[in-house]
Each structure stands twice: as C-alpha cells, then as structure tokens.
N, C-alpha and C positions, 0 to 999 in steps of 0.2 A: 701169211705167205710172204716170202720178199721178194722183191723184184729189181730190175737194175734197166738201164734205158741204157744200151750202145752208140759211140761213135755214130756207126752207122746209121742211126735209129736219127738220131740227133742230127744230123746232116740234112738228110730227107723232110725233116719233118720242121727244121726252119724255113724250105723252099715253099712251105703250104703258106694261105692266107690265113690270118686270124682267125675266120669260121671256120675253116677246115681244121684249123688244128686244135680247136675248141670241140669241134664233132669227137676227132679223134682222141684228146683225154675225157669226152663223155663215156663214149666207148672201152676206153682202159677201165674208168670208173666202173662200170658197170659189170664188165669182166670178172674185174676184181670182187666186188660184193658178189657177185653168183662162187664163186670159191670158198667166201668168208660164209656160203649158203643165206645170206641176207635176202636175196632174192632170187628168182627161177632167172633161165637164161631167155632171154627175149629170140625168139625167133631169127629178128632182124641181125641181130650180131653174127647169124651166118658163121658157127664156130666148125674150123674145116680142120684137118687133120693133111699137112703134104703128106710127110714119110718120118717115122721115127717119133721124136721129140718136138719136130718144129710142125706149127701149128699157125693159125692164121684164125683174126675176125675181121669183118667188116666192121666199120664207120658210119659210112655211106655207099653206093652202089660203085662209086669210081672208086674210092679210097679202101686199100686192107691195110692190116697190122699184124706184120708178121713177129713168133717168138719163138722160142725154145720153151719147153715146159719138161724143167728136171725136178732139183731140190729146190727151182728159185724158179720164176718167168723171167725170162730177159728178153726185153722187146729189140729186135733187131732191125727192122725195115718197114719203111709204111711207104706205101706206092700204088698203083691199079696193079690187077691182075698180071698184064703184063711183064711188069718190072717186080713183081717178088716171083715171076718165073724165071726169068736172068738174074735175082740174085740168089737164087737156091741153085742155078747149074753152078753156078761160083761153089757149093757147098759142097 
C-alpha cells in the first residue's frame, strides 16, 4: 500500500514533542501492518470512519491521525479531536 504525508500533516506534526510524535509514527506503524494483515488491529488505535474516504486513528487519547483512504493513505492532519473537526469543515 502507498502512502504520502501532506504539507498539512507535516506542519502539525512538527508542533508535537518528540514523544508525541514518536507515539504518533508508532501508530502509523501499526496501521500500516494491520493492512499488510501482519497483525489484527489493536483496539486502542480507535480506527473511526468521518464521512466518505477520510478516516481517523488514535495515538494517544489527546492525539488523532487524520487520512484519506483511496488507491494510497495520505496522512493529512494529526491534532485532538477538536481540531481535525475544524479541519474537515475546511473539507
């Protein structure tokens, strides 16, 4: 499966601390091998459905990761809940 990381995605996700953003490519990690069927999906990744194609996991309980899920993932947004709801009314 291919994947691409957005501007957007990329923005946000240099404002985190090194843990957080350590959390946060565990969590891609993991994603990604549940797709390659390497492993079952953890519970805790909390994989949500907005509307359409774009799709959301947790991290950690503050932190999601928002994407597109077409022919490719393309990771758009990571922020709390709040703020990948202000960025999907942009959508």
């Amino acid at each position: 499966m291919q994947f691409e990381f957005k501007a957007s995605f990329d923005r946000c996700f240099k404002k985190l601390t090194p843990s957080r953003q350590q959390k946060i490519y565990q969590a891609i990690d993991t994603f990604l091998k549940y797709l390659d069927s390497e492993t079952k999906l953890p519970l805790g990744l909390g994989l949500k459905n907005w509307h359409g194609s774009y799709w959301e996991i947790r991290s950690s309980i503050k932190d999601r990761i928002l994407f597109e899920f077409t022919d490719r993932i393309t990771f758009l947004f990571v922020g709390n809940h709040d703020e990948i709801k202000k960025f999907m009314k942009r959508k």
